[in-house]
C-alpha positions as CSV (number, residue, x, y, z in Angstrom):
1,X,94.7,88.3,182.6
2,X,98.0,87.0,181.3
3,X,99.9,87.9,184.6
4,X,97.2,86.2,186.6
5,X,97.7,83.6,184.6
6,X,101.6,83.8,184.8
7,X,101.5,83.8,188.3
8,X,99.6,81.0,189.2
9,X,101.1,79.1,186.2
10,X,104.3,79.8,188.6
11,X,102.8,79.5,192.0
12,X,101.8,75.9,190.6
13,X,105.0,75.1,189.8
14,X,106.7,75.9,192.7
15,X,104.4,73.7,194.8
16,X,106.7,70.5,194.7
17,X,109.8,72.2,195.7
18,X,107.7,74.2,198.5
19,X,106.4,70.9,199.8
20,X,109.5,69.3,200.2
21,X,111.5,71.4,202.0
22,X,108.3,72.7,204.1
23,X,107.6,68.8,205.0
24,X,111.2,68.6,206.2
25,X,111.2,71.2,208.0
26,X,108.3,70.9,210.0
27,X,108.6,66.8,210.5
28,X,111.9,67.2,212.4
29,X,109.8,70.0,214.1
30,X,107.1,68.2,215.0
31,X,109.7,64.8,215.7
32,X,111.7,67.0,218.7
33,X,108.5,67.5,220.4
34,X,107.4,64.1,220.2
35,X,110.9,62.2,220.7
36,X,111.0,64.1,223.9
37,X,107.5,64.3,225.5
38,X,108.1,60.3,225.0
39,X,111.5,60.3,226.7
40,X,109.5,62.5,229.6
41,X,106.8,59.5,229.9
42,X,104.0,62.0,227.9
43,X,101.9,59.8,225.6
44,X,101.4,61.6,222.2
45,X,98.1,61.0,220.6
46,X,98.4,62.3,217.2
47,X,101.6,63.0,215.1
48,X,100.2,64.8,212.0
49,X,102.0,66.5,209.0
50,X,99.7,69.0,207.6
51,X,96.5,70.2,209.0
52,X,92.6,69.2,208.3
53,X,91.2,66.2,207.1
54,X,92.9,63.2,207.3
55,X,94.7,62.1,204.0
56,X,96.4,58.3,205.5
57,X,97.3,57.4,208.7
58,X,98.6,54.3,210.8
59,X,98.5,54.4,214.8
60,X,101.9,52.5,216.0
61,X,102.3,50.1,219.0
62,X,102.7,52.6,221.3
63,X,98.9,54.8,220.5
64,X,100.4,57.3,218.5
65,X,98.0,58.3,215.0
66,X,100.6,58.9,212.7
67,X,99.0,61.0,209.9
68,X,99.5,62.8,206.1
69,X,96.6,65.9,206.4
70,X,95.0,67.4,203.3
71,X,96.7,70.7,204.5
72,X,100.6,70.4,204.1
73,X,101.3,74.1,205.4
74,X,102.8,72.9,208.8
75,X,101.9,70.0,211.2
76,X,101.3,69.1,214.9
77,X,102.1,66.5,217.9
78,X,98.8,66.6,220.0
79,X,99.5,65.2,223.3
80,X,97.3,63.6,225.8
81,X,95.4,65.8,227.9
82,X,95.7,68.6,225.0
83,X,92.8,70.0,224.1
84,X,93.8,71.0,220.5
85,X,96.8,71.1,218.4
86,X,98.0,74.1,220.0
87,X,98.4,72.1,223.4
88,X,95.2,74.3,225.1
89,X,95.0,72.1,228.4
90,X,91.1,70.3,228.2
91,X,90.2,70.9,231.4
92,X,86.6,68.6,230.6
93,X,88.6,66.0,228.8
94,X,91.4,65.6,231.7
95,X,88.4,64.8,234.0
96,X,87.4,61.8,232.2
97,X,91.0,60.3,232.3
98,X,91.7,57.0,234.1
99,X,94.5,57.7,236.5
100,X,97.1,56.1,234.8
101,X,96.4,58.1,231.8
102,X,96.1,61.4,233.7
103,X,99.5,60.4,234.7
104,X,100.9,60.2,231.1
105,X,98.9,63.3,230.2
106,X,101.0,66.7,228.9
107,X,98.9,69.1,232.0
108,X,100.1,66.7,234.3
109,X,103.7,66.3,233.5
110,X,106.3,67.9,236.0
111,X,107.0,71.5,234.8
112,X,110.5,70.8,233.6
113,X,109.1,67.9,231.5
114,X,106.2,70.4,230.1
115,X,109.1,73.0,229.0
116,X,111.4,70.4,228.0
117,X,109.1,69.1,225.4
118,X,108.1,72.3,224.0
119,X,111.4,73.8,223.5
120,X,112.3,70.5,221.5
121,X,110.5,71.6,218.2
122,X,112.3,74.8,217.7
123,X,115.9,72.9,219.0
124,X,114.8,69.9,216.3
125,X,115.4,73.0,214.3
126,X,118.4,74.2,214.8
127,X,120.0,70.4,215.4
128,X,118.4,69.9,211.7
129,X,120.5,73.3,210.0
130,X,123.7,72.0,211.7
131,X,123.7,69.4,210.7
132,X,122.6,69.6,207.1
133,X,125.8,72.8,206.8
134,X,128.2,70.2,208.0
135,X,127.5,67.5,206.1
136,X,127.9,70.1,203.4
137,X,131.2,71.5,204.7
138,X,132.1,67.9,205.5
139,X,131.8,66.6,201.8
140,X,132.8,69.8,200.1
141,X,134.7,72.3,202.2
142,X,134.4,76.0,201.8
143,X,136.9,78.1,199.3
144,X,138.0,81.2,201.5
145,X,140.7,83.9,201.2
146,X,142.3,86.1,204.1
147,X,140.5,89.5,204.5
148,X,143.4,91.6,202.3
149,X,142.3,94.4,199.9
150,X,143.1,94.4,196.5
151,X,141.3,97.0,195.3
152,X,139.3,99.5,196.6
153,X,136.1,101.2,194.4
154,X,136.8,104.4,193.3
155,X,133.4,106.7,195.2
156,X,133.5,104.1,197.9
157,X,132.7,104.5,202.1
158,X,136.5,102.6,201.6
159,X,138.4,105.0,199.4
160,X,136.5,108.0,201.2
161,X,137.9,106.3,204.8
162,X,141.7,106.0,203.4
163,X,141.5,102.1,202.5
164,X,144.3,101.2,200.5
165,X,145.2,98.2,198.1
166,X,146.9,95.7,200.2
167,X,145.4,96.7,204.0
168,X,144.5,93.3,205.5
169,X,141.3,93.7,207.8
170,X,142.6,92.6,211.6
171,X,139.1,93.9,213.4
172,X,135.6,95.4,212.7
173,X,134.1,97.4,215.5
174,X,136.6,95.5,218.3
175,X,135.6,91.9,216.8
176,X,138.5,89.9,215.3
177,X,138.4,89.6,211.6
178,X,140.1,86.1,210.1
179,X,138.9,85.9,206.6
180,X,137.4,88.0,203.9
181,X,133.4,86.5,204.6
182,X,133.9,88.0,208.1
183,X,134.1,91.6,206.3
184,X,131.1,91.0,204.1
185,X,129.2,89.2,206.8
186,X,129.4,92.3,209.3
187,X,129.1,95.0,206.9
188,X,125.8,93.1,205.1
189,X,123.8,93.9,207.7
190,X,124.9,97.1,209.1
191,X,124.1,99.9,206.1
192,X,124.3,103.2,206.9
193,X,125.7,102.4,210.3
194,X,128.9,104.0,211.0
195,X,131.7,101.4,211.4
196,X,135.6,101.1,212.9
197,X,137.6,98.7,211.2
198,X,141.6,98.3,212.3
199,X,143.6,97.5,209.2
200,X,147.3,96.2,209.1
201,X,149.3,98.6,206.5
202,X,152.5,97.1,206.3
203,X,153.0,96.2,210.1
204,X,151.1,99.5,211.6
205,X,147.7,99.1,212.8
206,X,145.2,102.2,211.6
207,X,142.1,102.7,212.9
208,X,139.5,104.1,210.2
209,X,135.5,105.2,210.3
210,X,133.6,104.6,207.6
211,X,129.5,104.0,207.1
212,X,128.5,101.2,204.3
213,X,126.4,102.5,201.7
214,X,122.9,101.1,201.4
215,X,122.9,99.1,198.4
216,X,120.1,97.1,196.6
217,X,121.8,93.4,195.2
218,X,119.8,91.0,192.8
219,X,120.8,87.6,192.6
220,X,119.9,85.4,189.6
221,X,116.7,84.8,190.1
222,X,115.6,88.6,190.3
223,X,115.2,88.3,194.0
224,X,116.4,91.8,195.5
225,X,117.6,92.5,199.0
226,X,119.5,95.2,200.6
227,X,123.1,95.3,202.3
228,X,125.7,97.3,203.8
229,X,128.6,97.7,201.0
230,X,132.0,99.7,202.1
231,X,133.7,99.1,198.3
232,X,136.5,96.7,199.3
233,X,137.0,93.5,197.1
234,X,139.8,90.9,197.1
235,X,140.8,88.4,194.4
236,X,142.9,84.7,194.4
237,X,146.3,86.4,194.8
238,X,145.8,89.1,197.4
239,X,143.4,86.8,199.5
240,X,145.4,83.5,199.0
241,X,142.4,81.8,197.9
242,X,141.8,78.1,198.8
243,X,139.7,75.5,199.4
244,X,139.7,74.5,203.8
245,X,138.6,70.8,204.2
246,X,136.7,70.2,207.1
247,X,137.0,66.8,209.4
248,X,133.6,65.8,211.0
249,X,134.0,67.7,214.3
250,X,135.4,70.8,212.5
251,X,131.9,70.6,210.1
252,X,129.7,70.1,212.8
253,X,131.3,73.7,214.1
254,X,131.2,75.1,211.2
255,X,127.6,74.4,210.6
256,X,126.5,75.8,213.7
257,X,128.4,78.6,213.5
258,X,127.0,78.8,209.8
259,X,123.6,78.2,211.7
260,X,124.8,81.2,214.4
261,X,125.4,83.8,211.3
262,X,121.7,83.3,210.4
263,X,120.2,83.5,213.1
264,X,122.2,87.5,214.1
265,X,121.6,88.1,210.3
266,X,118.2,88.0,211.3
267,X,117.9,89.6,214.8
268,X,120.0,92.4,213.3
269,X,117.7,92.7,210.8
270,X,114.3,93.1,213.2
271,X,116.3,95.7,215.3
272,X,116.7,97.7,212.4
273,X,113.3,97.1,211.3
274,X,112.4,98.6,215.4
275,X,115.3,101.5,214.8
276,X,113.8,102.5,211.4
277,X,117.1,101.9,209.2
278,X,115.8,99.2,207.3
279,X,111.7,98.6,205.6
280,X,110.2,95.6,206.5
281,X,109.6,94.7,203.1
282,X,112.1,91.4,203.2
283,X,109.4,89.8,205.8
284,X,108.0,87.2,203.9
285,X,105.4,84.1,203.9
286,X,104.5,81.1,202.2
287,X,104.5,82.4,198.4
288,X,108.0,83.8,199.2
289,X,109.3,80.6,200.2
290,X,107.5,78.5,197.5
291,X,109.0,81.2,194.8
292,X,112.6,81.1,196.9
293,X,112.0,76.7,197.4
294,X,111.1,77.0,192.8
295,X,114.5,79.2,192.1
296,X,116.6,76.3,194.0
297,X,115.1,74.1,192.9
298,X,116.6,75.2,189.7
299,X,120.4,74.8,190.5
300,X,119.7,71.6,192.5
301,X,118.6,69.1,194.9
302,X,121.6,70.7,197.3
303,X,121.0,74.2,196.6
304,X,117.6,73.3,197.8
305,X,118.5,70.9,200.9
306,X,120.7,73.8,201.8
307,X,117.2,76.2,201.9
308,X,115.9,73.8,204.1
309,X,118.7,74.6,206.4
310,X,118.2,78.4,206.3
311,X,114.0,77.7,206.9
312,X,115.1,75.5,209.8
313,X,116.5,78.2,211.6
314,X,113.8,80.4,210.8
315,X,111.4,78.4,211.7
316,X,112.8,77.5,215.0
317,X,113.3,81.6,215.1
318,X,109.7,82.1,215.1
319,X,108.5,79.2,217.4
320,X,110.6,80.6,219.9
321,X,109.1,84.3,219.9
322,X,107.0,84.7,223.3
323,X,103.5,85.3,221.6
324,X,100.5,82.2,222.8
325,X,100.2,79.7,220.3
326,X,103.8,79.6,219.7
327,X,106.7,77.5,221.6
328,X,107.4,80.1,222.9
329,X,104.2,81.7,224.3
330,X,104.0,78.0,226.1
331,X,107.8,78.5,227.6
332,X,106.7,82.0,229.1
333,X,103.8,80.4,230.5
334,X,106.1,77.9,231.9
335,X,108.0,80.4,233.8
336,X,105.4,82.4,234.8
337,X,103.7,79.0,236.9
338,X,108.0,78.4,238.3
339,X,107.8,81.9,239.8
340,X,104.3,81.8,241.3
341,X,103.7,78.4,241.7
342,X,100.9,77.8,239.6
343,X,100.0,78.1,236.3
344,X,98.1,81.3,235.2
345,X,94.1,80.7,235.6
346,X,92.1,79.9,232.6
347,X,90.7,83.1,231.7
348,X,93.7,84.4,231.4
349,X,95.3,81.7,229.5
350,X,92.3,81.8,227.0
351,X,92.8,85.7,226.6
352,X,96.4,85.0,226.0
353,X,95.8,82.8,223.0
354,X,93.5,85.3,221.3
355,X,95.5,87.8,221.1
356,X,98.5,85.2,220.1
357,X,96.3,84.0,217.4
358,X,95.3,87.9,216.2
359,X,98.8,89.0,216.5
360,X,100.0,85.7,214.2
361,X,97.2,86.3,211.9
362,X,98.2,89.5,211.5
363,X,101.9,88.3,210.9
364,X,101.0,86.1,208.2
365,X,98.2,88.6,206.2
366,X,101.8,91.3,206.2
367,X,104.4,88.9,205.0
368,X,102.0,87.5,202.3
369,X,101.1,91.1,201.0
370,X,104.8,91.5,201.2
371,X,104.8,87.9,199.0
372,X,102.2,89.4,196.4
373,X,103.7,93.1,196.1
374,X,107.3,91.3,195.3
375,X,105.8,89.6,192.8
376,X,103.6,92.3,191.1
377,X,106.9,94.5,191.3
């Protein structure tokens, strides 16, 4: 009783943090859809944040009910001629259309109009991260050193490969290496994969193999993940440590490439999910985020600004897988009806979003027992 009792005590109390960056998230979302199925001449019925009953609501100049619903776990744009939130066409509610509505409905809009409005949510996304990294790198810069050894762990993939104190990293599997974060980037998310870095030693390049070691890493909050580790660490003087300012161009790079990193981070991850290197544990859901939105939270408003950066991408991740009900279910739709000329019939449209629905059901019922084993463990 007192864990149950602890843990909702804590689930509680992550709520507000949660909210906040889950509102964020899924309003720009929801605003790249709407922005442009406006600019394509699509009228947009309801704008909602949240699902279920209605909490408040306006409806603007332009028809659009803007609304706050009961359930804040994500949100919708429901355009004319939709049949539900997930943008179903209503075949019985297009027929009753006046013709100029039918011609400002979502069915009816040209097919580049269509896709162009549905891959707006999950690129909302990704213009959202970018943006929030460079204003980041913009107002504080980013402390980095040059990727030079200065010791090397005694047991270590390094020390077993022949990496000495004062080799400088030039290349990791072919790809140029510029500063230390490149090393720890690459290796992170390749344990147990076998590895060949090029290292300068005193003006000669050497080619070494090496594998990094599976290793399980807590931060402070007791959250546990686990990375590639090859026993290489660099300090102030070896690294030349120091603090790169960014101008507002340079940031805007920076945060996409920032953006970039998370998005192979996670593709390399699923792939090793698919090869069996890695358990699938790390997939998590709603509780996960709300505990991950609480420790942030914590260390600040930035700290937790910058997790609405990392959801973003996720976020726009997921929308863009090709399972019905999904942005990106819709897109494959949208290229199926270029190549034949016609959109699939209903039947099989309805029979596509079942099975979209059972396999994001079944989606969210494994990353929330993956939310409620982390936190019994």
């Amino acid at each position: 009783m007192e864990f149950l009792t602890s843990s909702a005590g804590s689930i509680l109390s992550a709520l507000p943090p949660f909210l906040l960056v889950l509102t964020i998230v899924v309003f720009f979302h929801e605003l790249g859809h709407y922005l442009v199925g406006r600019w394509c001449g699509i009228k947009a019925e309801v704008f909602s944040v949240g699902f279920g009953p209605e909490l408040f609501g306006r409806t603007d100049r332009h028809g659009t009910h803007w609304r706050v619903s009961l359930i804040p776990l994500g949100g919708y744009v429901k355009f004319l001629g939709d049949e539900n939130a997930a943008s179903m066409p209503s075949g019985a509610g297009e027929a009753v259309l006046s013709d100029a509505d039918r011609a400002r409905s979502f069915p009816n809009a040209a097919l580049w109009r269509r896709a162009a409005t549905v891959a707006a949510g999950p690129i909302a996304n990704f213009i959202l991260a970018i943006a929030i990294f460079a204003v980041f790198f913009a107002l504080n810069g980013r402390m980095i050193s040059d990727p030079v050894v200065a010791a090397v762990q005694p047991g270590s993939a390094a020390e077993a490969a022949g990496i000495l104190p004062g080799d400088r990293f030039v290349a990791i599997d072919g790809v140029k290496v510029e500063l230390f974060d490149d090393v720890q980037r690459y290796v992170s998310v390749r344990p147990e994969q076998p590895i060949t870095v090029t290292m300068d030693r005193d003006g000669a390049m050497v080619d070494l193999t090496l594998t990094p070691v599976r290793t399980e890493i807590s931060d402070g909050f007791g959250n546990k993940m686990e990375v590639g580790r090859i026993g290489v660490i660099t300090n102030d003087e070896a690294g030349n440590s120091r603090l790169r300012e960014y101008g507002p161009l340079e940031a805007v790079g920076e945060g996409a490439a920032q953006s970039w990193y998370i998005v192979t981070r996670t593709f390399g991850y699923i792939g090793n999910i698919i090869s069996g290197r890695e358990k699938p544990d790390q997939l998590g859901g709603p509780i996960r985020v709300a505990k991950y939105s609480k420790d942030m939270s914590t260390v600040g408003l930035s700290a937790l600004i910058r997790l609405a950066a990392v959801l973003s991408v996720s976020i726009g991740l997921l929308n863009l897988m090709p399972v019905p009900m999904l942005d990106g279910g819709h897109l494959v739709f949208y290229a199926i009806e270029a190549v034949r000329g016609r959109p699939p019939g209903e039947a099989a449209q309805e029979w596509a979003y079942r099975v979209g629905l059972s396999i994001v059901l079944a989606l969210m019922i494994f990353a929330t027992w993956n939310d409620v084993t982390m936190l019994i463990g």
